[in-house]
N, C-alpha and C positions, 0 to 999 in steps of 0.2 A: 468403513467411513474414514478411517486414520487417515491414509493415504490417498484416497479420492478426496477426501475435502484437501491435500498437495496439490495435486493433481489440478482442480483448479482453478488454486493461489497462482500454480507457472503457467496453464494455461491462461488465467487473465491477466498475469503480467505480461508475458510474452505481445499480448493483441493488443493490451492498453499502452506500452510502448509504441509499439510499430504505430499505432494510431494517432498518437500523440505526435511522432514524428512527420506521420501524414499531412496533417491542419495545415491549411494554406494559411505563408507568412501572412496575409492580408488578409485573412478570419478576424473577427473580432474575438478578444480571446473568453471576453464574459459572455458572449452567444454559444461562443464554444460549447462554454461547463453548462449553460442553463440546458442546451438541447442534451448532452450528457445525461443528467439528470433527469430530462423528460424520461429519455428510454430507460434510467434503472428504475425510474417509478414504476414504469411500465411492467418491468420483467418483476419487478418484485412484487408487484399487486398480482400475476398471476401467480408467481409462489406462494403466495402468505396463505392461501385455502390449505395448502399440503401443512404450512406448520401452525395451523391453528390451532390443532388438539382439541375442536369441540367448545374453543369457545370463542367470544367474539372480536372484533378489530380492536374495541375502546378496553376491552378485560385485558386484551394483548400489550395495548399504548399503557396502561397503568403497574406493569411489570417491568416497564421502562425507568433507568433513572438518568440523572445529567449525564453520566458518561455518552448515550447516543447522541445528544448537543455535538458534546466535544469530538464525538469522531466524526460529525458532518463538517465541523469549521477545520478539523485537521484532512480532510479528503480535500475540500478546496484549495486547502494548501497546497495538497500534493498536486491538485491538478493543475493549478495554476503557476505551481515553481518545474513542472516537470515540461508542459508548456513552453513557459519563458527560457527554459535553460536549453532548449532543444529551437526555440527562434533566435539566441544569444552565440548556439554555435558549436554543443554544446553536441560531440559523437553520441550515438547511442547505443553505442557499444562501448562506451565507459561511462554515461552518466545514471544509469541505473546500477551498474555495479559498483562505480563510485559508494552514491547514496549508500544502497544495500551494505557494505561493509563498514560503515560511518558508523550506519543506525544498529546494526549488531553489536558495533562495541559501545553504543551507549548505552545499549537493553540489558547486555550480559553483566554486568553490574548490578544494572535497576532489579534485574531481577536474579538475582544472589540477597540482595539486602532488604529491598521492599517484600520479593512474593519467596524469600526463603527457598527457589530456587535451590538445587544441588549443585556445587561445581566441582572438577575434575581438574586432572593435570592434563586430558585429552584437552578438555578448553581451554586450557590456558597455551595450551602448543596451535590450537587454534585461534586462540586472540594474536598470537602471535604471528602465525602466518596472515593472518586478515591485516596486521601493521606493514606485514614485507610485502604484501600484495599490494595495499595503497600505496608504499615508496616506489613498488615496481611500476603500476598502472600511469605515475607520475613521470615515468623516465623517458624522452625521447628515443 
């Protein structure tokens, strides 16, 4: 499962790119995200039998806390800045890697000090090339 649950993270990144860049400039872009969301309802109410364990939808919702709030209003985000920055002009061959190295160096941190995290001198030679990478990604 380590690897398969990778597996797919890049496989829906990969499609939710490409799809994102799809959307005609002249979509609406809140139709966009609502029909979005019709189908992950969709695909995730046929899941949710497999991860019930036997017991039911409302036992399941009450194992919930605010954090699943906060990753719905933070997914709108993404879909609505990933959207906007791909109708504003915005390659797609750098604005997801852009992003993705932005948010690494703000997590590797977050998590070294909040979730105690391990860190290495590997990551930090990697924080470092993810710096030379965003000056290079930058350069004409």
């Amino acid at each position: 499962m380590f690897w398969l649950s990778m597996f797919f993270i890049i496989l829906g990144n990969v499609i939710y790119h490409l799809s994102q860049k799809a959307i005609p400039a002249s979509a609406n872009p809140v139709a966009s995200v609502i029909v979005s969301y019709i189908v992950a309802i969709g695909l995730s109410t046929l899941l949710l039998p497999k991860y019930l364990s036997g017991t039911s939808f409302v036992a399941a919702l009450r194992t919930l806390n605010w954090s699943s709030v906060i990753v719905g209003i933070s997914i709108v985000a993404i879909e609505f800045g990933f959207l906007l920055a791909y109708r504003a002009g915005w390659q797609i061959n750098l604005a997801a890697l852009l992003a993705s190295v932005i948010i690494a160096l703000i997590l590797l941190p977050i998590g070294v000090f909040a979730f105690r995290e391990h860190w290495s001198w590997y990551k930090t030679l990697g924080l470092v090339c993810c710096v030379v990478g965003l000056i290079l990604l930058n350069k004409k």
